[in-house]
N, C-alpha and C positions, 0 to 999 in steps of 0.2 A: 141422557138417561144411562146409555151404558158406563158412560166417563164413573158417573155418579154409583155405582153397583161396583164398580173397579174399584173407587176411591174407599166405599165399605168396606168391603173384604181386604184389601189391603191394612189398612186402619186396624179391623179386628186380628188378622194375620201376626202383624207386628206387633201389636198388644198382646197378644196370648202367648208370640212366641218369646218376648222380655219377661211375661212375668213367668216362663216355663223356668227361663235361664235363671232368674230370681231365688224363685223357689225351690231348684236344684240345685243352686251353687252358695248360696247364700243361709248363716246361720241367723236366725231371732236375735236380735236382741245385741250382734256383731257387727256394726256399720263398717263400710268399704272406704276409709275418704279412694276417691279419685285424683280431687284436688281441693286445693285449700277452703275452700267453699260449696261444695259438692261430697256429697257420698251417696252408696247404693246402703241401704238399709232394706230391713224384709220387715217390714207392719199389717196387718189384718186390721182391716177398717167397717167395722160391721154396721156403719154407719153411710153418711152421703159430707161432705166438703165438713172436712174441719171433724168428725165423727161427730155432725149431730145428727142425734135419734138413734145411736148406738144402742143407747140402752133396750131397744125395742125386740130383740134376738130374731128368731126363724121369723117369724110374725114380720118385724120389720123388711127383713131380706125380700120377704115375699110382695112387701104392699111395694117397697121401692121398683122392686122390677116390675111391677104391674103398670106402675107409673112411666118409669123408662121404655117400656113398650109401647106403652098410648101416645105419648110425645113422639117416639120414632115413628109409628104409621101416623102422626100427623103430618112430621116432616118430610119422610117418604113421599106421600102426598102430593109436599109440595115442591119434592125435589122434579116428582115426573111431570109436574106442570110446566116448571122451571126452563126455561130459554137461556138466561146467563150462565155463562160456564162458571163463574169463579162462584157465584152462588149453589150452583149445582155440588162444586168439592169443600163450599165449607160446610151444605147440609151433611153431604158423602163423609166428611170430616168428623160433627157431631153425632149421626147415625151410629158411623163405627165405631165411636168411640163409648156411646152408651151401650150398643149390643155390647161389647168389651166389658165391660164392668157389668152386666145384668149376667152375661157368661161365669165371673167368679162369684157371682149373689147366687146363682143357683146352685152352681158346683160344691162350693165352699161355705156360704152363707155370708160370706164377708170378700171383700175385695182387696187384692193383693194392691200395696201402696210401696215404692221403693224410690222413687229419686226426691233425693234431703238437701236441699240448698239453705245454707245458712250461713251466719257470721258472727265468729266467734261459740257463746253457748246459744244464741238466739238461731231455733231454727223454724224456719217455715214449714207448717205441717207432710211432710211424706206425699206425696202425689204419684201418678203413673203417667204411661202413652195414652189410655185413653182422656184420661183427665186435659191431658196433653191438646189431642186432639178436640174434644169438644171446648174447649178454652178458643183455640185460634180459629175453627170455625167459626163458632160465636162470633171472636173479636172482628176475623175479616167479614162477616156479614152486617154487622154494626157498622165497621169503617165504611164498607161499601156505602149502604146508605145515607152517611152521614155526609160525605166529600163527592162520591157519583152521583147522589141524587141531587146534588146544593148545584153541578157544576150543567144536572140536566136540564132545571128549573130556569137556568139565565139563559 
């Protein structure tokens, strides 16, 4: 439980504190390459993956985080139930990573999006750390189940 409350705040921490540096250092609309395939760009996404339901304004901001909140106290839930450690930091992972994003829906109304991976003019939509994070929770809670539980069953 504690791991998992560490792995939150941490998560949130770094997320807030990337998109502080973002949004101080960085102009609209002036991408950063890094490198040939990467840049930091500064985008407002008043939307959820990819800006759908953008068009929905305050109104939207609001029903998202309501929902990002319900999902977290479900996972919460089931983080403190939770026995496995690696389960425990990819909920801690997902947690923080939505509290993160529900933080710039209320603040801002829109969520700060900046790392642009692309090739050539094709680029993959703008994302953040939290996105970041709830991605690879997700994924290692999927993999978990898919290859630990196939290997608990024989």
């Amino acid at each position: 439980m504690i791991l998992g409350v560490f792995v939150i705040f941490s998560a949130v921490f770094a997320d807030q504190l990337a998109k502080y540096f973002v949004d101080t250092n960085i102009v609209s609309g002036q991408p950063i390459e890094v490198f040939s395939l990467f840049n930091l760009v500064k985008v407002w996404n008043t939307g959820v993956s990819f800006s759908m339901f953008s068009h929905y304004g305050k109104v939207g901001a609001i029903v998202l985080s309501v929902l990002a909140i319900t999902v977290c106290l479900f996972l919460l839930h089931w983080m403190i139930k939770e026995k496995n450690l690696f389960k425990v930091v990819s909920l801690g992972l997902i947690i923080g990573g939505a509290i993160g994003n529900v933080i710039d829906r209320v603040r801002f109304g829109a969520v700060l999006d900046f790392l642009d991976f692309h090739i050539m003019d094709y680029h993959w939509p703008a994302f953040n750390l939290a996105d970041s994070f709830i991605c690879i929770g997700a994924g290692v809670l999927i993999m978990w189940e898919i290859f630990y539980k196939q290997k608990e069953r024989i």
